[in-house]
N, C-alpha and C positions, 0 to 999 in steps of 0.2 A: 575521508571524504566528509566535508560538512554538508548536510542538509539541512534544509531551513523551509518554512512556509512565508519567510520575508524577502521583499525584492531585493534585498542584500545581505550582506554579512557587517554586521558592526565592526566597524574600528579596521575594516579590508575594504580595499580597492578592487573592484575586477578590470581585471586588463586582460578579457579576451572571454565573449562568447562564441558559444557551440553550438545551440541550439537548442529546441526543444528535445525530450525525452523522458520515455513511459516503462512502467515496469507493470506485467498482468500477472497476476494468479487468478487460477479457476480453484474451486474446492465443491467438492460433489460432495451430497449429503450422503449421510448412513443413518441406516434402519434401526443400529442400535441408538446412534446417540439422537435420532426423530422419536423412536422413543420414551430416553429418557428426555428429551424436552417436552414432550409433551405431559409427562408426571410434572413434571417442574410445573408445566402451564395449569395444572388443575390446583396442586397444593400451591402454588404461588413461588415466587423466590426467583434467583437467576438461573440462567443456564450455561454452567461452566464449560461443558462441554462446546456451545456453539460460541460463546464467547472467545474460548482456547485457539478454535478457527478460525476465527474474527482476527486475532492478533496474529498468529502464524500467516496467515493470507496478508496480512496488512505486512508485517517484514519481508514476508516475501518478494513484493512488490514495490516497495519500497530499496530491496536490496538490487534487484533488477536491473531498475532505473539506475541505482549510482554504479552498478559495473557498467551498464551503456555509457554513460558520462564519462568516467575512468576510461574506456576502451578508444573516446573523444578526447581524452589528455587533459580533461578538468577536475579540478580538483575541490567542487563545491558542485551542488544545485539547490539553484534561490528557486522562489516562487512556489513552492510544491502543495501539489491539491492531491485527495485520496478521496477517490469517490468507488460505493459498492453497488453493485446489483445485482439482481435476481435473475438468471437466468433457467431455460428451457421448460419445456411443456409441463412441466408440474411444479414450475419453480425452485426444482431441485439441483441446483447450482449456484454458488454466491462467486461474482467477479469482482477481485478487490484491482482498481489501476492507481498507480502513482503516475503525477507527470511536475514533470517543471523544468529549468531551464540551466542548462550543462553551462557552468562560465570557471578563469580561471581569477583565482584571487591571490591580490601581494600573502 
């Protein structure tokens, strides 16, 4: 499956869209690693821990999306945006969504 964040695939033609399509992960904080981000946040530096979630969430959502696409018989999706947020009462939830646009190319 190609994915891309451009309205096409260089050097391919699409002959045949599918439509739009989204792939979600949710990811719920832990006490251990709000801990250690918060040592991280005093002595300074990054935080591997929430970062490691960042990209597990982000594949995740990303991988979602191309089985929905796949499941529509395309075998690309152009266009793709990944946008995060913050969810529930303490903020203690990050929503990673992929979306873009299922087509089939030569």
């Amino acid at each position: 499956m190609i994915v891309t964040t451009t309205p096409n695939v260089e050097g391919r033609r699409i002959t045949q869209y599918y439509g739009i399509v989204a792939g979600e992960a949710i990811m719920g904080a832990n006490i251990v690693r709000d801990f250690m981000a918060s040592i991280t946040d005093v002595i300074g530096g990054r935080s591997a821990a929430y970062e490691d979630q960042l990209i597990k969430a982000r594949e995740m959502a990303v991988q979602e999306m191309s089985d929905r696409a796949a499941r529509l018989g395309a075998n690309a999706v152009v266009g793709v945006d990944i946008d995060y947020e913050v969810l529930g009462s303490n903020n203690g939830m990050l929503m990673v969504s992929a979306s873009g646009t299922a087509v089939r190319v030569e």
